[in-house]
C-alpha positions as CSV (number, residue, x, y, z in Angstrom):
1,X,14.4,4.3,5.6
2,X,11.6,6.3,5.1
3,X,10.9,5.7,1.2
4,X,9.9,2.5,2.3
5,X,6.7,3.9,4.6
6,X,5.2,4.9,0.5
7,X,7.0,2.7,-1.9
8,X,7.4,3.5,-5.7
9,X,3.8,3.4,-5.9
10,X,3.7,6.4,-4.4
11,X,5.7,7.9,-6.6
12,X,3.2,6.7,-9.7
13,X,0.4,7.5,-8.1
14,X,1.7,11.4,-8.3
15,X,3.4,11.6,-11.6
16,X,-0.4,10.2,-12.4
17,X,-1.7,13.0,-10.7
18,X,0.2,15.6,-12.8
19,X,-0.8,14.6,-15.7
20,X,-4.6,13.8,-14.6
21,X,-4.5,17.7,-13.4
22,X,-2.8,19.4,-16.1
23,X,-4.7,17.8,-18.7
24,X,-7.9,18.7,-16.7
25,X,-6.9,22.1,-16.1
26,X,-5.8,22.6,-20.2
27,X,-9.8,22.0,-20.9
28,X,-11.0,23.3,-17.8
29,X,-9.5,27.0,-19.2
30,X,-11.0,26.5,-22.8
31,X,-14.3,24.7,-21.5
32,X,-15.7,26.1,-18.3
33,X,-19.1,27.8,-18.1
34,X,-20.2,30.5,-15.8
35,X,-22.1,27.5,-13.4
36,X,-18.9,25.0,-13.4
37,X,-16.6,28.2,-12.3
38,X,-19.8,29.2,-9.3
39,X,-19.4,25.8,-8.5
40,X,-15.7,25.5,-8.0
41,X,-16.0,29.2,-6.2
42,X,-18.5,27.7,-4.0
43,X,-16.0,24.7,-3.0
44,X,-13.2,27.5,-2.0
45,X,-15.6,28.8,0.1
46,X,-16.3,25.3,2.2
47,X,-12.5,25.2,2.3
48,X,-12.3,28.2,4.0
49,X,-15.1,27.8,6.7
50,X,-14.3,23.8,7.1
51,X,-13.4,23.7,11.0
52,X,-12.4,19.8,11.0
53,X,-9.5,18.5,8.4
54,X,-12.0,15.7,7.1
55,X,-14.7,18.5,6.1
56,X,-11.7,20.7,4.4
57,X,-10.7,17.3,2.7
58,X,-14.3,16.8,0.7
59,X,-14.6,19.9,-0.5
60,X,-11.0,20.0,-1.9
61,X,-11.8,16.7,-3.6
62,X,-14.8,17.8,-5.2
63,X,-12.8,20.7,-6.2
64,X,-10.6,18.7,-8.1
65,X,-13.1,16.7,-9.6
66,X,-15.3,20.1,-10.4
67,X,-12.5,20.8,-12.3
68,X,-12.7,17.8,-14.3
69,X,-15.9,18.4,-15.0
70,X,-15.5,21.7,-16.3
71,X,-13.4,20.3,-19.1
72,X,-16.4,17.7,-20.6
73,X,-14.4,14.8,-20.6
74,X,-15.9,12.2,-19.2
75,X,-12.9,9.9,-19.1
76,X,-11.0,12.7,-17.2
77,X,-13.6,12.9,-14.7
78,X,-13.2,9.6,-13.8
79,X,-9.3,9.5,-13.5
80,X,-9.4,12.7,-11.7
81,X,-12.0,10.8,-9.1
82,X,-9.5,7.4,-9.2
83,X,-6.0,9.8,-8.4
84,X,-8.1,11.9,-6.1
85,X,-8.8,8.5,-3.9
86,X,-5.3,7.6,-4.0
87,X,-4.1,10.9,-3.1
88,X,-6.0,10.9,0.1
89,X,-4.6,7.7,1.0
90,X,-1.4,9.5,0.6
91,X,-2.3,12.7,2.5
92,X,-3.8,10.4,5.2
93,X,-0.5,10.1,6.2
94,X,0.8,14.1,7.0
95,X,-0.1,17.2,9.7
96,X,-2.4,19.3,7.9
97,X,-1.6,22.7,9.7
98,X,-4.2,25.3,9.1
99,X,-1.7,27.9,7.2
100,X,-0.5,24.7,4.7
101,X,-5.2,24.8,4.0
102,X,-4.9,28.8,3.7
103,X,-2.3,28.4,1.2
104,X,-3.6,25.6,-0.9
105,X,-6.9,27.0,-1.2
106,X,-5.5,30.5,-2.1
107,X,-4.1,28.6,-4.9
108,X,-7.0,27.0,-5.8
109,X,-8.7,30.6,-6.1
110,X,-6.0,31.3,-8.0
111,X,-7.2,28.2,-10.3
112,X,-10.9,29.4,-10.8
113,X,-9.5,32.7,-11.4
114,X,-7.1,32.0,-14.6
115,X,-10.0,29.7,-15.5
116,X,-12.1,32.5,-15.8
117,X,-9.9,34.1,-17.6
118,X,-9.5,31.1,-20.2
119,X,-5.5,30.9,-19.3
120,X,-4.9,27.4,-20.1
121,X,-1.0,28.3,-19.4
122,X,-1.7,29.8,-16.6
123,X,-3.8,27.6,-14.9
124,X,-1.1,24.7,-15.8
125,X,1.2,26.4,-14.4
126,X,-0.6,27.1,-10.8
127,X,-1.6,23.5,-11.2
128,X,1.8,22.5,-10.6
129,X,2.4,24.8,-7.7
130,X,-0.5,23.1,-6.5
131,X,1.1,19.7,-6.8
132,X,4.6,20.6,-5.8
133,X,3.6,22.1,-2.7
134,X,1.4,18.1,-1.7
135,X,5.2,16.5,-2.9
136,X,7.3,18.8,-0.8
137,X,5.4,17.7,1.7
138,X,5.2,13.7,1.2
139,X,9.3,13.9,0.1
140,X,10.4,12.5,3.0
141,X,8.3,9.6,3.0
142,X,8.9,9.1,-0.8
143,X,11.6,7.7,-3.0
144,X,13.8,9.2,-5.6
145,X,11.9,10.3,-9.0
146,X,13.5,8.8,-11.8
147,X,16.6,10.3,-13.2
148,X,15.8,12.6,-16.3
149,X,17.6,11.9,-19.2
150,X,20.2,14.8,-20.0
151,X,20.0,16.1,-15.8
152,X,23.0,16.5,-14.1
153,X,24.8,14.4,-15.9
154,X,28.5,15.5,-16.8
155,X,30.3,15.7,-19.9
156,X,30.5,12.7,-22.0
């Protein structure tokens, strides 16, 4: 069965993720300065002209973690770095096809962009495109998310 290859703590380590990059991105959009969004402009940039998947790989993580940054919160900087670690465990184990890169750092222009702009709605909601698009990926090796209370469930 395939949800065994990742377990439930594969599972944890993304709903962690969520809320490690939409709380980022929420003080990213009412905190960044001109040199944080130059910075995380520069790092789309490496994406693009990165020629080996590890290269692409660094920069995207230091993206993520730029982003942190740009919100001041130390704390966050530090779980950003801790999910980013556990998310390239976890991405360690799919094809990274060049137009799947393209895409993902289009979006992550996208991000600096609505940062720029000071969009904290906006930039939440790009941030989990961002993190669909890694699940929809990893769903076949993962297992169920937990049932939400009031889903598809039938009348009582």
């Amino acid at each position: 069965m395939a949800a065994e290859v990742l377990g439930d703590g594969a599972r944890a380590v993304l709903d962690y993720r969520v809320v490690v990059e939409t709380g980022a991105a929420v003080l990213a959009a009412e905190r960044a300065q001109g040199d944080d969004l130059e910075r995380l402009d520069g790092l789309t940039e490496r994406m693009d002209s990165a020629t080996e998947f590890e290269d692409y790989r660094r920069a995207d993580v230091r993206f993520h973690i730029g982003m942190a940054e740009a919100s001041g919160a130390a704390r966050l900087v530090a779980a950003m770095t801790e999910v980013q670690g556990q998310m390239s465990d976890l991405i360690a184990r799919i094809a990274h096809p060049s137009e799947v890169l393209r895409s993902s750092n289009e979006q992550h222009r996208r991000l600096v962009a609505a940062l720029r702009r000071g969009d904290s709605a906006g930039t939440v909601r790009l941030v989990r495109e961002h993190i669909e698009g890694t699940e929809h990926i990893l769903a076949g090796l993962l297992p169920e998310p937990p049932a939400r209370a009031g889903r598809g469930e039938g009348p009582r």
